[in-house]
N, C-alpha and C positions, 0 to 999 in steps of 0.2 A: 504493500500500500504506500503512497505518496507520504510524504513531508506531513504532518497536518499543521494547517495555519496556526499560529496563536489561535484562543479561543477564551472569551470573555462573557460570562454568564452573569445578563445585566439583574439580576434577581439575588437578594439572600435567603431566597429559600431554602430551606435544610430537603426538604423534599428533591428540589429540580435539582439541588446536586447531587444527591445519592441517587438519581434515574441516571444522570450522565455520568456518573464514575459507573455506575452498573454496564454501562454501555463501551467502558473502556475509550471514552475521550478524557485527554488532558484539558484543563480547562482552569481559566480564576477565574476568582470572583469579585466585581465590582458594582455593586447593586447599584441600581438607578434610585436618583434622588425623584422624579417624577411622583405623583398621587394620584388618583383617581377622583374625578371631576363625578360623583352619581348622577349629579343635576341636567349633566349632559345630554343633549335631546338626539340621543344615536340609540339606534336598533342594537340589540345584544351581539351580533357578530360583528357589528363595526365599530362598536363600543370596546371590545377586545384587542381588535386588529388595529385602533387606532392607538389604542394606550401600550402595547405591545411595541409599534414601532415608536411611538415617542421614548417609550425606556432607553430602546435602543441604539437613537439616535442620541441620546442622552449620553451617553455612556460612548460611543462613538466619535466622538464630539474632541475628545480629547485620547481617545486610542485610534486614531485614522487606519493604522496598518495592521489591525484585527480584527478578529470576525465576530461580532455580537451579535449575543442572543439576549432578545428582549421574546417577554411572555405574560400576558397578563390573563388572570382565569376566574371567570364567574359562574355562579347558578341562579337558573332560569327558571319560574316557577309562572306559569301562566303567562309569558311572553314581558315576567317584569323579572329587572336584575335585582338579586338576594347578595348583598355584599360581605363584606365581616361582619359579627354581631358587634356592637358597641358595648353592651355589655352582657351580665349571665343574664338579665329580665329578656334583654332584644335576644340572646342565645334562646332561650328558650321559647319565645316568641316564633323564631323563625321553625325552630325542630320541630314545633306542633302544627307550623302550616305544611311541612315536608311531610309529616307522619302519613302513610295509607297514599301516596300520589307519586304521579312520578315528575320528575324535574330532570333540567337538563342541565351538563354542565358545559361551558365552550371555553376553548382556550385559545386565544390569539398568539401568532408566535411572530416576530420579524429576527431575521437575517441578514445585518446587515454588517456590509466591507468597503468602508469608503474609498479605500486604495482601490478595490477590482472591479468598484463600481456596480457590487451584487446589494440586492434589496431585494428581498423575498417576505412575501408578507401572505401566514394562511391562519386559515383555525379546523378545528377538530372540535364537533358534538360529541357528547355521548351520553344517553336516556338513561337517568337513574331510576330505579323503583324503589320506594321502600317500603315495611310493613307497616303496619300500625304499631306507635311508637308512644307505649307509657309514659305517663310526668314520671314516674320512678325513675325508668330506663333514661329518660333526659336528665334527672339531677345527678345519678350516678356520672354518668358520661360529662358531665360539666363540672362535678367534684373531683373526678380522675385523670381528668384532660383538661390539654386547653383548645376551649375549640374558638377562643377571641381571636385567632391569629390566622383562621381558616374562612374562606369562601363556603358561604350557606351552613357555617357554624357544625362543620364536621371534619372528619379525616377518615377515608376509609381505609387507609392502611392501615388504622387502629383499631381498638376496641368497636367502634361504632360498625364494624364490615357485619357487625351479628343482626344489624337493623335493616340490612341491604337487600331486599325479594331478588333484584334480576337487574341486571346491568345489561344494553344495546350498545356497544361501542369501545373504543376504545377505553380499557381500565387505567390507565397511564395517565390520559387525559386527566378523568378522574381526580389524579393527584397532582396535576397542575402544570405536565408536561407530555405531551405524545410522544412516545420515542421511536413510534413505525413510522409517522410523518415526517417525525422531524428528520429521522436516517436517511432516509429518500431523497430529501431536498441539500442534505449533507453531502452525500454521496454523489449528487449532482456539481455540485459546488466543488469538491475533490476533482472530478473530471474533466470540469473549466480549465482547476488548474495544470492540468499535463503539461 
């Protein structure tokens, strides 16, 4: 395999890094200083895909000759965005409207290399289901976890995967990075550079 460019993961997410060492890239980390605007009057996948490449380019901005990965990842529950809780009242606000429905999560991703002049911007759905979900099973899960720090106040890599009926899509997604899409468009990106 080639060279691989530097590689700059505009997120501190403990999640998106531990997908990508799984995935055996080298990579830092220089999280984007960027926020998310909720007020913003954008559709859920361009709500994503825009804040995705603003980290991006955030972070870009001053690394020109590496390739950033900016990703920003919500849940969707009736065509409205479900953000972080603010706190465990809005935590358990949000758990009780996910309880017994399904919701979607998307995740925006940009790729971008100022130097090669690559800017790749996609996302990835993927249809949650979950069951009907106790106040018990919510206060546990909010007294054992922290789900203040998660999109739609959960993490299914943890504990909460017991609340989860059926998943349509990518699992990875999910956790706030696709790494079938994202290898793809990597991979593509590698073969530019021959």
């Amino acid at each position: 395999m080639n060279k691989q460019p530097t590689i700059i993961l505009a997120s501190g997410s403990p999640r998106r890094s531990a997908l990508l060492k799984q995935i055996d890239i080298d990579f830092q980390v220089i999280p984007s200083t960027v926020h998310e605007d909720f007020n913003i009057d954008l559709k859920p996948i361009d709500f994503v895909k825009h804040y995705a490449k603003l980290k991006a380019i955030d972070v870009a901005q001053s690394n020109q000759e590496s390739l950033i990965i900016g990703a920003d990842t919500v849940v969707v529950l009736d065509g409205e965005i479900i953000g972080k809780p603010k706190d465990e009242n809005d935590s358990k606000t949000i758990l009780r409207k996910l309880s017994d429905r399904t919701h979607q999560v998307i995740t925006g991703m940009a790729l971008i290399w100022h130097q090669k002049d690559i800017d790749i911007i996609f996302h990835t759905e993927t249809n949650v289901t979950f069951q009907k979900i106790t106040d018990e099973q919510i206060q546990y899960y909010i007294d054992n976890y922290n789900p203040l720090d998660k999109a739609g106040s959960y993490g299914i890599q943890d504990w909460f995967a017991v609340c989860v009926n059926k998943i349509d899509g990518c699992y990875f997604n999910v956790m706030g990075f696709p790494l079938s899409k994202f290898y793809k468009h990597y991979l593509r990106i590698l073969e530019e550079l021959k």
